[in-house]
Every structure is written in structure tokens, then in C-alpha cells.
LUMKOLTOR-215909 format. One line per 8 residues: their letters; for each residue y, x, z of N, C-alpha, C, CB. Coordinates in steps of 0.02 Angstrom, whole numbers, plus 50000, padded with zeros to 5 digits. Glycine has a CB too. Layout:
<sites>
A> Y/X/Z/Y/X/Z/Y/X/Z/Y/X/Z  ...
</sites>
This chain:
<sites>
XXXXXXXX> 50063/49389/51215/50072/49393/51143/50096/49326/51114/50007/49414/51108  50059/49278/51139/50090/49199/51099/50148/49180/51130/50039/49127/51106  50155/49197/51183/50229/49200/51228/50288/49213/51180/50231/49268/51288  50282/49271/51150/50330/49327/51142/50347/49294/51072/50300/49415/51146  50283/49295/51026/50301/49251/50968/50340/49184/50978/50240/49233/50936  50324/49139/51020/50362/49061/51043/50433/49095/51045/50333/49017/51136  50434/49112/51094/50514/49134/51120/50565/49150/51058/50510/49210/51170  50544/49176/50987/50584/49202/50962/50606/49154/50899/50562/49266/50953
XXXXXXXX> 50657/49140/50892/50671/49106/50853/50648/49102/50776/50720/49112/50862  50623/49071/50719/50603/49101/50661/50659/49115/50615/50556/49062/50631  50643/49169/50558/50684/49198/50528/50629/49202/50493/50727/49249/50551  50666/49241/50407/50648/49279/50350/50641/49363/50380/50712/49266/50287  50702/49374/50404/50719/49435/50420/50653/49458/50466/50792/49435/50454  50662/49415/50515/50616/49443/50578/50524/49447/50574/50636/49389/50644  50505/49392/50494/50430/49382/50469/50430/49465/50431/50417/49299/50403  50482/49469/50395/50477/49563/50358/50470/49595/50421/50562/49605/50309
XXXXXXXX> 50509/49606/50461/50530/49643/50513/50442/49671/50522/50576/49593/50582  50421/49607/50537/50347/49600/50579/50283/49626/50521/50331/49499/50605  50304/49626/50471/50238/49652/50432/50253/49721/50409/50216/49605/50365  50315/49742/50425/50344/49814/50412/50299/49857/50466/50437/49819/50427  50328/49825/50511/50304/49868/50581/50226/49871/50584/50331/49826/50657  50185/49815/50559/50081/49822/50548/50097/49841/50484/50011/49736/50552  50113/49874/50447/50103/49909/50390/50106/49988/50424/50162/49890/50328  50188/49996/50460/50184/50061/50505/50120/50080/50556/50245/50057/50550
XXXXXXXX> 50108/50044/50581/50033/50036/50639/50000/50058/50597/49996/49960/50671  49973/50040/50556/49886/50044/50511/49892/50126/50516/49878/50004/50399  49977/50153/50469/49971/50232/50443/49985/50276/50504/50029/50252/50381  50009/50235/50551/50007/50286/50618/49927/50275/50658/50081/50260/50682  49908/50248/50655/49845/50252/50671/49769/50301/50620/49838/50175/50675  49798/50293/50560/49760/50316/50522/49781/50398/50511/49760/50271/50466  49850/50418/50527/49878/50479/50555/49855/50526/50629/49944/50457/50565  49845/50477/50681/49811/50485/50751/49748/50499/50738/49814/50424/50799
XXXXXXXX> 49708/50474/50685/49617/50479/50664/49632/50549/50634/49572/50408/50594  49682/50575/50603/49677/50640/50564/49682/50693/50605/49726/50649/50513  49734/50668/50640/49736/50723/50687/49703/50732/50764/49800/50730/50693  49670/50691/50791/49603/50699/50824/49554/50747/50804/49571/50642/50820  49549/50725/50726/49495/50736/50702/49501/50842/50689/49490/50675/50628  49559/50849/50698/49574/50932/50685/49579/50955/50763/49658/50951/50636  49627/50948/50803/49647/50956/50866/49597/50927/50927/49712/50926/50867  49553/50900/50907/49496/50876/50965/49432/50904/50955/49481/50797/50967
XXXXXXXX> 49418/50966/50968/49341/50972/50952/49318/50980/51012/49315/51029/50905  49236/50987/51024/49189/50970/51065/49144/51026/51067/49160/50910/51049  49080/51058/51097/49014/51076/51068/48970/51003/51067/48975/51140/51119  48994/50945/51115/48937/50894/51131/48961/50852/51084/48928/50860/51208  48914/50821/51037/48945/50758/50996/48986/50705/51030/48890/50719/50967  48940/50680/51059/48945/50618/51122/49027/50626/51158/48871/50637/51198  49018/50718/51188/49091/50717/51234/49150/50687/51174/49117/50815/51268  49119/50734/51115/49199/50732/51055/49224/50681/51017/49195/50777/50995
XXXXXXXX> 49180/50633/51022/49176/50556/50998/49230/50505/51058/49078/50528/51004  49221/50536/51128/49233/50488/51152/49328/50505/51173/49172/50474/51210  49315/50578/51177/49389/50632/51183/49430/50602/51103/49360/50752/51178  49410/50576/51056/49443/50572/51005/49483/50513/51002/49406/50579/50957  49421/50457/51030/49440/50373/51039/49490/50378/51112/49353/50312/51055  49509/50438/51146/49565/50422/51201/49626/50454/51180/49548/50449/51275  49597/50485/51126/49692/50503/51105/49711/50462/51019/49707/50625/51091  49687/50437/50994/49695/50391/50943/49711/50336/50965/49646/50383/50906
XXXXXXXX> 49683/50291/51027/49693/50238/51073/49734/50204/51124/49664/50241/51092  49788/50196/51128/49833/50176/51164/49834/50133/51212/49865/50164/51136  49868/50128/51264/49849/50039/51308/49926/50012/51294/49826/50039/51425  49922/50024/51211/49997/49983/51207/50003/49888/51220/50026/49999/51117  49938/49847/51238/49943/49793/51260/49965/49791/51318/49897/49767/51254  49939/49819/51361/49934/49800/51437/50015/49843/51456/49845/49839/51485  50029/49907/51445/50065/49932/51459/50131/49923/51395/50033/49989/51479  50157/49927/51337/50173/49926/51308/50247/49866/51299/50121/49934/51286
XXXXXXXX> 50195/49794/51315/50226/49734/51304/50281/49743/51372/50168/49665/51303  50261/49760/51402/50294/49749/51506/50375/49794/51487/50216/49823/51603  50354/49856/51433/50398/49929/51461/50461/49893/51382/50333/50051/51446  50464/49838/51368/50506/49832/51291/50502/49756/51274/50464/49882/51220  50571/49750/51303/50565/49642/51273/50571/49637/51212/50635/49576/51298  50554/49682/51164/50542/49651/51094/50462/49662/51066/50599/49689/51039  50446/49636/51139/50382/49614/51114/50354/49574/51043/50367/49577/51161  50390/49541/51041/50374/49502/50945/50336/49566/50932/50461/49485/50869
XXXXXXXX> 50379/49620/50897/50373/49681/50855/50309/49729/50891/50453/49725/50853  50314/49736/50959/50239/49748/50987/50196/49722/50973/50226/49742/51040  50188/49651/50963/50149/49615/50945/50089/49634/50873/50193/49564/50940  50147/49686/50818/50118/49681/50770/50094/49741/50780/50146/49663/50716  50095/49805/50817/50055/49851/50825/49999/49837/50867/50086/49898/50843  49992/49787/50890/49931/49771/50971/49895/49732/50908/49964/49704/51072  49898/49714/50851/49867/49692/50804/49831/49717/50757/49896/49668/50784  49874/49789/50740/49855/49831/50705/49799/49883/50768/49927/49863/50668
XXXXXXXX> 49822/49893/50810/49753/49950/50866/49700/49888/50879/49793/49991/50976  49714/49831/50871/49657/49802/50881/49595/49784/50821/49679/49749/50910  49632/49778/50764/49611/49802/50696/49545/49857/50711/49683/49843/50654  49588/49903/50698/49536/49967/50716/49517/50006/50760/49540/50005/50693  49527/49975/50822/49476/49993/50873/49403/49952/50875/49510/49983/50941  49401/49914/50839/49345/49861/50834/49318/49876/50763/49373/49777/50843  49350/49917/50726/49326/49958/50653/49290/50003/50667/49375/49991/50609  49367/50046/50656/49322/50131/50656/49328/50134/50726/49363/50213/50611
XXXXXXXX> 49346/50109/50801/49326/50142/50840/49250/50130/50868/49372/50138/50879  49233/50074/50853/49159/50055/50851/49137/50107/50821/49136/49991/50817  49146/50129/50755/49109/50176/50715/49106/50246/50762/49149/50188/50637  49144/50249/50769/49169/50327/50812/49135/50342/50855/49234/50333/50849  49138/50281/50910/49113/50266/50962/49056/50288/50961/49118/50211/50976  49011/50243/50933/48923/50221/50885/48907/50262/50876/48907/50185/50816  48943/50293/50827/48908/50343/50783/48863/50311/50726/48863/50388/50828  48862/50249/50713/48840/50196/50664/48867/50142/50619/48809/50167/50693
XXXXXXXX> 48891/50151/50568/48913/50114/50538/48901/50034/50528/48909/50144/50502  48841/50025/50545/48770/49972/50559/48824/49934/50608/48677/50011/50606  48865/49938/50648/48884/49911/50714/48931/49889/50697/48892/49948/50772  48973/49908/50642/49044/49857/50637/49027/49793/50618/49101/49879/50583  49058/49746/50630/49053/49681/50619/49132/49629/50615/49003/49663/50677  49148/49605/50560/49192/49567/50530/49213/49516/50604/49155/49528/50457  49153/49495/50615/49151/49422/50691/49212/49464/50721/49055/49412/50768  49176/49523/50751/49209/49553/50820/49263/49566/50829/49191/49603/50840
XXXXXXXX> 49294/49580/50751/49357/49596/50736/49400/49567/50733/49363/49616/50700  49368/49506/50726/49426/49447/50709/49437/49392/50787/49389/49390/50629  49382/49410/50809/49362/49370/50843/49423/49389/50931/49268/49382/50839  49406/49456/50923/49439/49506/50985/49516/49488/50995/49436/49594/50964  49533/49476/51068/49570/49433/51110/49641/49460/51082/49554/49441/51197  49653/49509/51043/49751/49549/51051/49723/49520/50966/49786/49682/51082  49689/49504/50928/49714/49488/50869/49708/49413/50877/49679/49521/50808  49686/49370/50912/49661/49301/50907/49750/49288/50928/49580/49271/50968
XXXXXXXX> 49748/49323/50983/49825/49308/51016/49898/49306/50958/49841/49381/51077  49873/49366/50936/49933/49370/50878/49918/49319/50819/49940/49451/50842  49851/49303/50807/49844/49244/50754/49893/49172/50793/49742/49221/50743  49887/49158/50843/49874/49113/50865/49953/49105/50872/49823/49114/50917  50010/49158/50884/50081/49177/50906/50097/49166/50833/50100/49259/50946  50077/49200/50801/50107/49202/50724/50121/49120/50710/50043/49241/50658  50055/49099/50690/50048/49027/50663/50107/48968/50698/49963/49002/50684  50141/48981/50776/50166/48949/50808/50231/48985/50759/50151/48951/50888
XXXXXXXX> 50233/49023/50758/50325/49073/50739/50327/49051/50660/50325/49197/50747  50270/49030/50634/50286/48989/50558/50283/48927/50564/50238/49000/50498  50273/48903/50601/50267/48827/50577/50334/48785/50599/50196/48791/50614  50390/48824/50596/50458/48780/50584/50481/48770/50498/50527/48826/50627  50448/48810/50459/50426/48824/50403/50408/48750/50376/50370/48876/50407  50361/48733/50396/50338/48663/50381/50357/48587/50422/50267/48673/50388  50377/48612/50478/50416/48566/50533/50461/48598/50564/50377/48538/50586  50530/48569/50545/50576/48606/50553/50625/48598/50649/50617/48584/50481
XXXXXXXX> 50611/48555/50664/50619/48526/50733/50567/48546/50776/50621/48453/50733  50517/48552/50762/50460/48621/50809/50444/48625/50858/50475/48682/50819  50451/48636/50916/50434/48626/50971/50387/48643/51029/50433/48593/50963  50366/48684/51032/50285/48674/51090/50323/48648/51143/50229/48760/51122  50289/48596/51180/50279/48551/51231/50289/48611/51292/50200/48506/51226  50325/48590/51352/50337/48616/51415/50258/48624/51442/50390/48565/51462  50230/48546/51431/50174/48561/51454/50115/48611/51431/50157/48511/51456  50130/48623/51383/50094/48683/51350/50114/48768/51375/50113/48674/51267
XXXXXXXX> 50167/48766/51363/50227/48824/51383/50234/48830/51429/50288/48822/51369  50222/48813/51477/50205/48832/51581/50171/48875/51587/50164/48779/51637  50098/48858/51575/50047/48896/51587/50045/48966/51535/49985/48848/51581  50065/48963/51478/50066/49011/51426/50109/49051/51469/50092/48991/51351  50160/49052/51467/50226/49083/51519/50203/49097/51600/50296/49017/51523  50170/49064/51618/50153/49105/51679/50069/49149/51670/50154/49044/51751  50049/49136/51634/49995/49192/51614/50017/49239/51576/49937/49169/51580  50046/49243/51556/50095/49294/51533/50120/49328/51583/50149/49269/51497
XXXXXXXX> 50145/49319/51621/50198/49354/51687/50135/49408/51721/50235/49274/51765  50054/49392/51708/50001/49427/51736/49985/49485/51687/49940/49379/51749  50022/49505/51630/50015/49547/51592/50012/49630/51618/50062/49529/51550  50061/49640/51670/50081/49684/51689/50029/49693/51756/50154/49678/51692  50014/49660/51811/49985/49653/51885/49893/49685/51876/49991/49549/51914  49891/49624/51824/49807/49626/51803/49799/49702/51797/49783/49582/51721  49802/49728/51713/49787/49787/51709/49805/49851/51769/49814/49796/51650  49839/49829/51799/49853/49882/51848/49785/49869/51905/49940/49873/51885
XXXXXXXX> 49759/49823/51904/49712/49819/51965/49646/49853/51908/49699/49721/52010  49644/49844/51841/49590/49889/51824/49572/49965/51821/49581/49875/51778  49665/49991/51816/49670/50053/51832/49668/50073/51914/49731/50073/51798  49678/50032/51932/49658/50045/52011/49586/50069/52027/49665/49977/52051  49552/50002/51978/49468/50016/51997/49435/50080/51973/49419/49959/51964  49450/50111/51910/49478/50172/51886/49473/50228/51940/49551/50161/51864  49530/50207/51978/49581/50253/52027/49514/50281/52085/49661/50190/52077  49488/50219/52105/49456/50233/52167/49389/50260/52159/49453/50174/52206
XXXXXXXX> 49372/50266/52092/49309/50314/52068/49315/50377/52057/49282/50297/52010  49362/50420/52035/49383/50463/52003/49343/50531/52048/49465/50454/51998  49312/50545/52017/49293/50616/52055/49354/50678/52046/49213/50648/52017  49404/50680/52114/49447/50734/52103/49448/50812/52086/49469/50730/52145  49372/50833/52116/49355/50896/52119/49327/50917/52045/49306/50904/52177  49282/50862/52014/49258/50886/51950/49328/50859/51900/49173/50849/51929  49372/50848/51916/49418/50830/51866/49463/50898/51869/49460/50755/51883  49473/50912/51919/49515/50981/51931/49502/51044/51878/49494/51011/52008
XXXXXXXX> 49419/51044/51853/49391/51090/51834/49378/51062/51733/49321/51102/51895  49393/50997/51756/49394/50954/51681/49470/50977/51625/49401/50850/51706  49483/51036/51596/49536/51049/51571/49566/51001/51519/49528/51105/51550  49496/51013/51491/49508/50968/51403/49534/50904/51424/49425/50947/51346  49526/50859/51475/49528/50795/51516/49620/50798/51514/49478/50801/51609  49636/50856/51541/49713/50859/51522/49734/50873/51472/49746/50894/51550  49701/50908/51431/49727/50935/51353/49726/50869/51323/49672/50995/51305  49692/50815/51318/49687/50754/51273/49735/50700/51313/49600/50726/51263
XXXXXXXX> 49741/50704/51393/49795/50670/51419/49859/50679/51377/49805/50691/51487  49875/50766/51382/49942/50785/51346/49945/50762/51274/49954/50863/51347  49894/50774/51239/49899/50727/51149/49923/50630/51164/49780/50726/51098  49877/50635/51186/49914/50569/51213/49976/50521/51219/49910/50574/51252  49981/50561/51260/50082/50537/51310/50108/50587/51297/50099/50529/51412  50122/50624/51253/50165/50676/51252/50164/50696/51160/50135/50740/51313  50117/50737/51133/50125/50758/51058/50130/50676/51030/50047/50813/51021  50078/50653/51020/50099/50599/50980/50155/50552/50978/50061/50568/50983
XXXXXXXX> 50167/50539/51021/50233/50481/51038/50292/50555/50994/50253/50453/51167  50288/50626/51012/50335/50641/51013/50340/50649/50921/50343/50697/51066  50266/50682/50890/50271/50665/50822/50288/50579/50777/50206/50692/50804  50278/50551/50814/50291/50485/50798/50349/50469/50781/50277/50447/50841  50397/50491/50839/50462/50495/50859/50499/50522/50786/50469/50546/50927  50482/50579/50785/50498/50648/50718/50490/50604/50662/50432/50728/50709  50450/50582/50649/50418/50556/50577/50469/50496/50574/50323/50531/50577  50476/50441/50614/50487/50372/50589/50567/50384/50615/50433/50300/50627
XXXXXXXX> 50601/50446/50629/50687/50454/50631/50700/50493/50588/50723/50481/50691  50656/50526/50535/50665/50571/50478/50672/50493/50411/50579/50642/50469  50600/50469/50422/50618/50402/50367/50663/50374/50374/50581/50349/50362  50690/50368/50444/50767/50325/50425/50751/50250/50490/50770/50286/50304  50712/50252/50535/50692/50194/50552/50743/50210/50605/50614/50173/50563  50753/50147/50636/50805/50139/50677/50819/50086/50723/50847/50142/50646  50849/50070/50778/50851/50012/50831/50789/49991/50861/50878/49950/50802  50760/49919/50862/50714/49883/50908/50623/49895/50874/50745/49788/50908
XXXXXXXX> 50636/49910/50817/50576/49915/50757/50556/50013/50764/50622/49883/50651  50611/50073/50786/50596/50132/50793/50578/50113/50885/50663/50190/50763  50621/50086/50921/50584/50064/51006/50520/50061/50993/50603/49984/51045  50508/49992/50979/50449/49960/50993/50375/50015/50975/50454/49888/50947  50381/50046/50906/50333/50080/50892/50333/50142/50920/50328/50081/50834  50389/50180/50950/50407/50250/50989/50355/50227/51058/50511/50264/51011  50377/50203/51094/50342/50164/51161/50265/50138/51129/50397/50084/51192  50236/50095/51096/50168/50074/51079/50133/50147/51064/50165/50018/51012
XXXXXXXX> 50172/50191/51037/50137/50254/51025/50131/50298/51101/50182/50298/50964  50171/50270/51140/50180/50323/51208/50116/50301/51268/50276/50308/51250  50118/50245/51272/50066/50226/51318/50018/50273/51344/50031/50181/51290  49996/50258/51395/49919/50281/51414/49870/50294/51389/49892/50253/51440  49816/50315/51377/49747/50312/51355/49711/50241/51363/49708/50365/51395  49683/50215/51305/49686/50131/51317/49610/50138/51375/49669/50067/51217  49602/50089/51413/49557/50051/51456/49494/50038/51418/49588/49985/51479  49507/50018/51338/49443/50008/51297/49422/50076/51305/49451/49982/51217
XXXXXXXX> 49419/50128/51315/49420/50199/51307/49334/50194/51363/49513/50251/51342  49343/50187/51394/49283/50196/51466/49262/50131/51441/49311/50201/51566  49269/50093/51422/49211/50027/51411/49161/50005/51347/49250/49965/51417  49188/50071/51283/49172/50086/51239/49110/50146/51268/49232/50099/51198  49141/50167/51291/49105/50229/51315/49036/50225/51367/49161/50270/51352  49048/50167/51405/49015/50142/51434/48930/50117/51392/49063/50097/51457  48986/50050/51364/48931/50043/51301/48890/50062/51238/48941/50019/51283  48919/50143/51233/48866/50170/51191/48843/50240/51219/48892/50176/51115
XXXXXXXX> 48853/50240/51279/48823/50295/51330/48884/50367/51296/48709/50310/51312  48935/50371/51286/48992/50412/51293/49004/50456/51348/49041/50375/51290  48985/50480/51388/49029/50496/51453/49060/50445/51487/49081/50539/51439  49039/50407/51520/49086/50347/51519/49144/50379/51588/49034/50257/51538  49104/50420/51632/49116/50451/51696/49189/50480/51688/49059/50507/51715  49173/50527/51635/49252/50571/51603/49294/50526/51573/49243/50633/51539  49266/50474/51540/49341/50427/51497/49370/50414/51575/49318/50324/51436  49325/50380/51611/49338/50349/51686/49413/50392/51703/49261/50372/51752
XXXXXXXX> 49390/50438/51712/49431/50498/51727/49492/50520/51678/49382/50555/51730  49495/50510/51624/49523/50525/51585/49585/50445/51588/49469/50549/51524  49553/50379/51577/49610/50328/51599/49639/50333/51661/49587/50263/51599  49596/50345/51687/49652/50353/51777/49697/50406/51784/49605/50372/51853  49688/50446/51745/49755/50509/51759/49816/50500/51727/49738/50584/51730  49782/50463/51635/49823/50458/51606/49912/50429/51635/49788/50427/51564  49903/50358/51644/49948/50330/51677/49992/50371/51728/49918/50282/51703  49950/50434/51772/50010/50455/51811/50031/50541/51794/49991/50441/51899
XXX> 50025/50541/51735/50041/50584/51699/50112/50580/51698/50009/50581/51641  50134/50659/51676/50234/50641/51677/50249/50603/51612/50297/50728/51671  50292/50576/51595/50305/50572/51510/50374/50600/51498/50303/50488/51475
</sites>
């Protein structure tokens, strides 16, 4: 994320560009909560809470940034799902309103990143010759290059748990895969080429909407006793799903 911000040169154009696109995030996310909330039901609270947070939830960080070099503009949706997965997906999650917390939100690694990218992509603003140091920019740039490797070894770990036989018989497990990687990206698609959106700003958010079922999905789930077994199951398929 602070990579992607460095790299890009600053502009007027490209600071709108970037708050257009987390203005779009917030209402496509808050669109994904509506329609979960109709198209996902449960008899078990617990199962329908956690079936809701895997199709509202994306792994547009891990997967997202790798599949689209205009990461900048990714940047501002991995800002906006990180927003409110640490909101309402805590809430969701919980089932307690008691549990959100301002710290966590702000605090959590895809918005610190984008604070941290932003502030570098303005401050030619105030110093116009600018610069981050090589020596700084090595290591940023090659931890970066682990964006793509890493998460794949968590979906691996994922991979090698997966009970095949009770997943076979797990339908809904595919019904919320298909909302996923398939209806949403494709309503997404519909909606933001009817408004008129167009080029690297209709990319970036077409793809952040397409992703996988995010990884927070089973570790949320984990931590408030969710099913964590079925999210388990539910991230590991996602990914080798068709799109």
C-alpha cells in the first residue's frame, strides 16, 4: 500500500481520483450489507452472521493489489473494507455493539498503511523536491513484492484442513462462494457502467469487488466462536472457484 502511493506521482487530479473511489467503497459496501442481509439467511444465528461477513468481505488486499497496477486507487477501497470490517463487521461478527472500538479501527494494518502512503503522496504539497530515501524505499519495495507469496501460504494452511467430504454436502458454502466471485462483482460491474464510470477507477473497483472471500472471514469467526471450521472451508474454495 505505501509502495503504490510512493510510486505515483502527485496530482490534483489523482487526490479526487482517490477520494471518489472511498466515497464509491463506503456505498458498495454498505450495498453488499443490504444485500447479504436479504439473500443470506440461516436457521443458526451464529452460521448466518458468519455466511454474511464472507460475502460482504473481500480479500481485495492480498489478492486485489497483485491482479491491477493501479494499485494507488485499490488502495482507497482496502481503506474503505478496512473501515468496516473493524465496524460493522465486528458488530456482525459479535453480535455486540459493546465491541467496536475507534483504537482498532484506526489502528488496523490496510488503514495505518494507507494513512501512512497517503501522507507520503501529499507531502510534495509542502516540499516540493520530495523524495523518500533509497534507503528507505528498498525494504518498502521488497516487502511489498511478498504481497502476493504470503497470503497464498495462508490459503494453503486453509487448503490442508479442509474437510472434503463435509464440504461436498455444505451447499450454502457454494451458494455464498457464488455471491461472492460472481453476483456481486457482476452487479457492481452493472451499477458503476450505468453511472458512467470508466477506465482505471471502473478496473480497480470491478476487480476489489471480485476477489475471494477475505481471510479475516475464519479469524473473525474464530474469535467470536462463528463456525470458524465452515468459514475455514468457505476461504479455501473460494479462491479456486471459476470467475
Amino acid at each position: 500500500l505505501i509502495k503504490s502511493f510512493v510510486d505515483i506521482p502527485f496530482s490534483m487530479e489523482k487526490l479526487r481520483d482517490l477520494f471518489l473511489v472511498l466515497l464509491i467503497a463506503f456505498l458498495m459496501h454498505g450495498g453488499m450489507i443490504l444485500l447479504s442481509k436479504v439473500l443470506v439467511r440461516d436457521s443458526d444465528d451464529a452460521r448466518q452472521r458468519m455466511l454474511r461477513f464472507a460475502v460482504i468481505f473481500s480479500n481485495a488486499g492480498y489478492m486485489g493489489l497483485p491482479l491491477h497496477e493501479g494499485t494507488f486507487l485499490c488502495g482507497a477501497y482496502i481503506a474503505a473494507f478496512n473501515t468496516m470490517a473493524w465496524s460493522y463487521g465486528i458488530i456482525l461478527m459479535s453480535g455486540d455493539r459493546k465491541t467496536l472500538s475507534p483504537k482498532r479501527i484506526l489502528l488496523s494494518p490496510g488503514l495505518l498503511g494507507v494513512g501512512i502512503g497517503l501522507c507520503l503522496f501529499l507531502l510534495p504539497l509542502v516540499w516540493k523536491d520530495f523524495a523518500l530515501p533509497e534507503l528507505i524505499f528498498a525494504p518498502i519495495r521488497h516487502l511489498a513484492a511478498l504481497n502476493t507469496p504470503l497470503p497464498m501460504i495462508v490459503v494453503g494452511f486453509y487448503l490442508a484442513d479442509i474437510d472434503f467430504k463435509a464440504l461436498l454436502h455444505d451447499l450454502k458454502s457454494f451458494y455464498v462462494v457464488l455471491l461472492r466471485i460472481v453476483v456481486m462483482p457482476l452487479l457492481t460491474f452493472g451499477i458503476l457502467y450505468v453511472c458512467g464510470l470508466r477506465g482505471s477507477m471502473l478496473v480497480s473497483l470491478v476487480i476489489s469487488a471480485s476477489t475471494p472471500v477475505a481471510a479475516l472471514t475464519t479469524m473473525f469467526a474464530a474469535k467470536y466462536d462463528r463456525y470458524p471450521h465452515s468459514s475455514g472451508n468457505i476461504v479455501s474454495i473460494s479462491p479456486t472457484a471459476p470467475r
